[in-house]
C-alpha positions in Angstrom: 0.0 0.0 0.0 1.8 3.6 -0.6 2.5 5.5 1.6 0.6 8.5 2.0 2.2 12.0 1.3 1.9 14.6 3.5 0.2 18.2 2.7 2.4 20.4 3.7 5.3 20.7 0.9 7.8 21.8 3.9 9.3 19.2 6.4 8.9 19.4 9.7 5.6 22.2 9.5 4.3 21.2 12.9 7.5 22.6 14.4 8.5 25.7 12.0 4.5 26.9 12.7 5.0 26.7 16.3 8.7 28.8 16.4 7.5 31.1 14.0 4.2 31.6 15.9 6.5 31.4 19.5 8.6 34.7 17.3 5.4 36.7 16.3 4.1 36.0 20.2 6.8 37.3 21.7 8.4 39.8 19.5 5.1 41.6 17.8 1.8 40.7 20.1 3.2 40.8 23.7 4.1 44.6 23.1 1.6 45.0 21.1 -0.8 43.4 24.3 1.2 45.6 26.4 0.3 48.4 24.6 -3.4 47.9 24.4 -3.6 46.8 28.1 -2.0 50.1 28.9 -5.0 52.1 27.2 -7.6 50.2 28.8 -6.6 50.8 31.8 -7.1 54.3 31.0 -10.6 55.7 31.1 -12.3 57.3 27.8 -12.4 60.9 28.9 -8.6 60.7 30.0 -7.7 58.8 26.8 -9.8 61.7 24.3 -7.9 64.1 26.3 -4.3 63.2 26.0 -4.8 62.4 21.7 -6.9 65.3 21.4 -5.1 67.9 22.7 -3.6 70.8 21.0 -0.3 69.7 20.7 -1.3 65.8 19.8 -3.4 67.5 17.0 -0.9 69.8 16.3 2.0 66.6 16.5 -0.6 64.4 13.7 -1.3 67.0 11.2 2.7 67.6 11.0 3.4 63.9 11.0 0.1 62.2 8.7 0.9 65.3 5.8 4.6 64.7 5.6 4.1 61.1 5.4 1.5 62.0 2.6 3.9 64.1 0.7 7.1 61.5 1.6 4.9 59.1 -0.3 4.5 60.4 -3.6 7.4 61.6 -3.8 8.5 58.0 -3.1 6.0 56.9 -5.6 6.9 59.4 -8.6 10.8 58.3 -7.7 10.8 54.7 -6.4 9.1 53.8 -9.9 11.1 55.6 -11.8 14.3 53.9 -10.2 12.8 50.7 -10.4 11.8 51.2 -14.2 15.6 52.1 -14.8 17.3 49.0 -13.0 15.0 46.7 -14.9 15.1 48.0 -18.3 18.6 49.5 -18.8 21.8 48.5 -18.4 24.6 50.9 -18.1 28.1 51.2 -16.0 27.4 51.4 -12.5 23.8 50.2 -12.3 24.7 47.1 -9.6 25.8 49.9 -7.5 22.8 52.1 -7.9 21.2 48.9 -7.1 22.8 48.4 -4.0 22.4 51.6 -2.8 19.2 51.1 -3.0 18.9 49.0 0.2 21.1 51.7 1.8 18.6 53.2 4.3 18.3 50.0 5.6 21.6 48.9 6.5 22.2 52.8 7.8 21.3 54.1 11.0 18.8 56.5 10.8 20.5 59.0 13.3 23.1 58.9 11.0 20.8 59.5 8.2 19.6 62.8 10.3 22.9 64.3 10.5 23.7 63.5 6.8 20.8 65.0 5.6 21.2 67.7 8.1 24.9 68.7 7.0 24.0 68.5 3.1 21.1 71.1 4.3 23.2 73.2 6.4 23.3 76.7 4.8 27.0 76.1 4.2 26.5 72.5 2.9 25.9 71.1 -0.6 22.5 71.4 -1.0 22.2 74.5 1.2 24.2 76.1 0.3 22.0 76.7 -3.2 18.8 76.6 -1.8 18.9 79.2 0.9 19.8 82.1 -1.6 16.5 80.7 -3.1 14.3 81.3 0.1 14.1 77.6 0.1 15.2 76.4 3.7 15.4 72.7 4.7 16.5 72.3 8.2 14.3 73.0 11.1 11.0 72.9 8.7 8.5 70.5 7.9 10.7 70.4 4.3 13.5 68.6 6.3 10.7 65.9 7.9 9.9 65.3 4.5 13.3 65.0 2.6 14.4 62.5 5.8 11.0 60.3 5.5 11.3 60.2 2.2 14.9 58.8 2.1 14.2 56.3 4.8 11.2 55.1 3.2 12.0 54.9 -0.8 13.3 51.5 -0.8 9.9 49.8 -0.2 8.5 51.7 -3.7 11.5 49.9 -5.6 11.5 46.7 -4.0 8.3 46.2 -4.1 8.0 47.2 -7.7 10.9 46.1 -9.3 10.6 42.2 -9.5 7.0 42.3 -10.8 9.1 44.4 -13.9 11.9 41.4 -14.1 8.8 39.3 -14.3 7.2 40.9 -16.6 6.5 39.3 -20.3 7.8 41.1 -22.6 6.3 39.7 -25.7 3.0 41.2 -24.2 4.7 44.2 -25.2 6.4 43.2 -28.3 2.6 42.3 -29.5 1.2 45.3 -28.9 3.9 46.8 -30.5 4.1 45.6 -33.9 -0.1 45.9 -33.3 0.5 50.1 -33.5 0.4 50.3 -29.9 2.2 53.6 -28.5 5.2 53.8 -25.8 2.7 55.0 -23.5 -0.3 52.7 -24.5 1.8 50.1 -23.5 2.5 51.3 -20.3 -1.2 52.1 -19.4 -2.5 49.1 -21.0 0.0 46.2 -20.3 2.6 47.3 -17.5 0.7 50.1 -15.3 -2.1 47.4 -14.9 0.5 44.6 -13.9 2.7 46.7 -11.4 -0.2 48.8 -9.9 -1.0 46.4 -6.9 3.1 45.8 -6.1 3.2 49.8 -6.1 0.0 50.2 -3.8 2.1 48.1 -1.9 5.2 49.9 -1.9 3.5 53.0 -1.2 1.5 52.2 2.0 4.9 50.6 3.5 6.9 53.6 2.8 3.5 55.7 3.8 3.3 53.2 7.2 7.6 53.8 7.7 7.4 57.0 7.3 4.7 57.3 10.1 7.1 55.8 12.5 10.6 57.8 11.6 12.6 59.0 14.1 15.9 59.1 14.5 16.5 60.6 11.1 13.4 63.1 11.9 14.6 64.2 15.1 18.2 66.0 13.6 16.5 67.6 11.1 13.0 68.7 12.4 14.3 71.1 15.1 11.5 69.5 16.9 9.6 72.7 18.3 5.8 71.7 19.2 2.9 72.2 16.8 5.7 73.5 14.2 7.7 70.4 13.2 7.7 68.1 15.9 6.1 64.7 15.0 4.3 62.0 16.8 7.0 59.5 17.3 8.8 62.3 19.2 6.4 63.2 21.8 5.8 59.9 22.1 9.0 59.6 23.2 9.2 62.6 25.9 5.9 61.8 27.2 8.4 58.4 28.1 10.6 60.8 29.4 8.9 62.4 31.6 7.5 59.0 32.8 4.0 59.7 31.8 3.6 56.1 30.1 -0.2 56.5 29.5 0.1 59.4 27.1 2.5 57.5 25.3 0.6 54.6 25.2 -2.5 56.4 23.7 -0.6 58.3 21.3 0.9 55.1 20.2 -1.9 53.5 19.7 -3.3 56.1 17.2 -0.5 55.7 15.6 -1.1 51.7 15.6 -4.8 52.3 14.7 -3.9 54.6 11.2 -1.3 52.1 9.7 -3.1 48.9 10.6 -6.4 50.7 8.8 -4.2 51.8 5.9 -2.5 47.9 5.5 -6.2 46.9 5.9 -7.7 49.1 3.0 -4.8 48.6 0.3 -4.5 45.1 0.7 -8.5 44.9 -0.2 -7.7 47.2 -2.9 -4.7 45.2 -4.1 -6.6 42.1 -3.8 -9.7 43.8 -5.6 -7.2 44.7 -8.5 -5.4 41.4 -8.8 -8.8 40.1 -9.4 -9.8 42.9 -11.8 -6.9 42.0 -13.8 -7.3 38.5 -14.0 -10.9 39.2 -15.2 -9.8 41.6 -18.0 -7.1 39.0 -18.8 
């Protein structure tokens, strides 16, 4: 009688579901349960007041429109970059590539005083903006140029292996059908790409929400002018008041688990629509 195979294609799925579940426990939903236990203890009229108040407000408007703005530009750029390494080859390109990755592998304080010396009104940026009127450091400018490089590499990565992937005599068709450069794209590749750069976008959107250490250099951190949520979140720590941190954290929480929620329904709606229309 043969033996009968097993379902799962990995060995051993018993024990690499219980570690991996044992790592998510213990590294995501214990501080996670923390967290929440902290604002339940708290009652609702103390809890509206602490996220409600001037400088909270203040603190999300400053933090949720630089994240908005951080985004598109990572959108606009990350595809661009991503369109480049996949369909052009030229001298240096495996380095472009790595650099890619480099916000990553750097630590974002350092990040903040990079971006903070090529600002500086002697450095090499500032140095030609300020005779502009256009002043980076210690503005809401600043929050965005240091979000937006922490954040870029989720746009590319997420965007570029669905363009390796991509069939190219799709395009090779439509071409020698009288199809235009652009009809292509809107038609054939936009279509393909678009749920990987939703994707992209709401990570980099849902990073930049949590910057800090680049943020904080930069910002010049003066309350309801640039100072963002992560910050005073972390001086209401300071000053030991750990149920004012725990609510403003968990408005924090609450926006990027809704936004994850929403594009992967929208990414899952387009997947779909493409497959119809395929």
């Amino acid at each position: 009688m043969p033996k009968t195979r097993s379902k799962h294609l990995l060995p051993g799925f018993g024990l690499t579901m219980g570690v991996s579940l044992f790592y998510i426990t213990l590294i995501i939903l214990l501080p996670i349960s923390a967290m929440l236990l902290k604002v339940a203890g708290m009652g609702w009229e103390e809890f509206w007041r602490i996220i409600s108040s001037r400088r909270a407000v203040a603190a999300y408007q400053i933090t949720f429109s630089s994240a908005f703005y951080a985004t598109i530009l990572n959108g606009v750029l990350g595809l661009l970059l991503a369109w480049v390494l996949t369909r052009y080859r030229f001298p240096g390109r495996r380095l472009l590539d790595a650099l890619v990755d480099l916000p990553f592998a750097l630590p974002t304080a350092v990040a903040g005083l990079v971006l903070v010396t090529l600002f500086a009104n002697n450095g090499w940026y500032g140095q030609s903006l300020e005779p502009l009127g256009i002043k980076v450091n210690y503005t809401q400018l600043g929050i965005v140029a240091a979000m937006t490089f922490t954040s870029i590499p989720f746009v590319v990565r997420a965007v570029q292996p669905v363009l390796e992937d991509l069939d190219h005599g799709l395009e090779a068709a439509a071409r020698t059908l009288g199809a235009t450069d652009w009809q292509i794209f809107t038609r054939i590749v936009w279509p393909t790409i678009l749920p990987a750069f939703i994707s992209g976008c709401v990570l980099s959107f849902a990073r930049s929400l949590g910057e800090f250490g680049a943020v904080v250099f930069i910002a010049g951190n003066l309350p309801g002018v640039t100072e963002i949520v992560s910050l005073l979140i972390f001086i209401r720590l300071d000053e030991y008041n750990y149920e004012a941190a725990a609510a403003l954290a968990f408005v924090l929480l609450l926006v990027a688990f809704l936004t994850l929620l929403a594009t992967n329904a929208l990414a899952a709606w387009q997947t779909r629509y493409v497959e119809r229309s395929a």
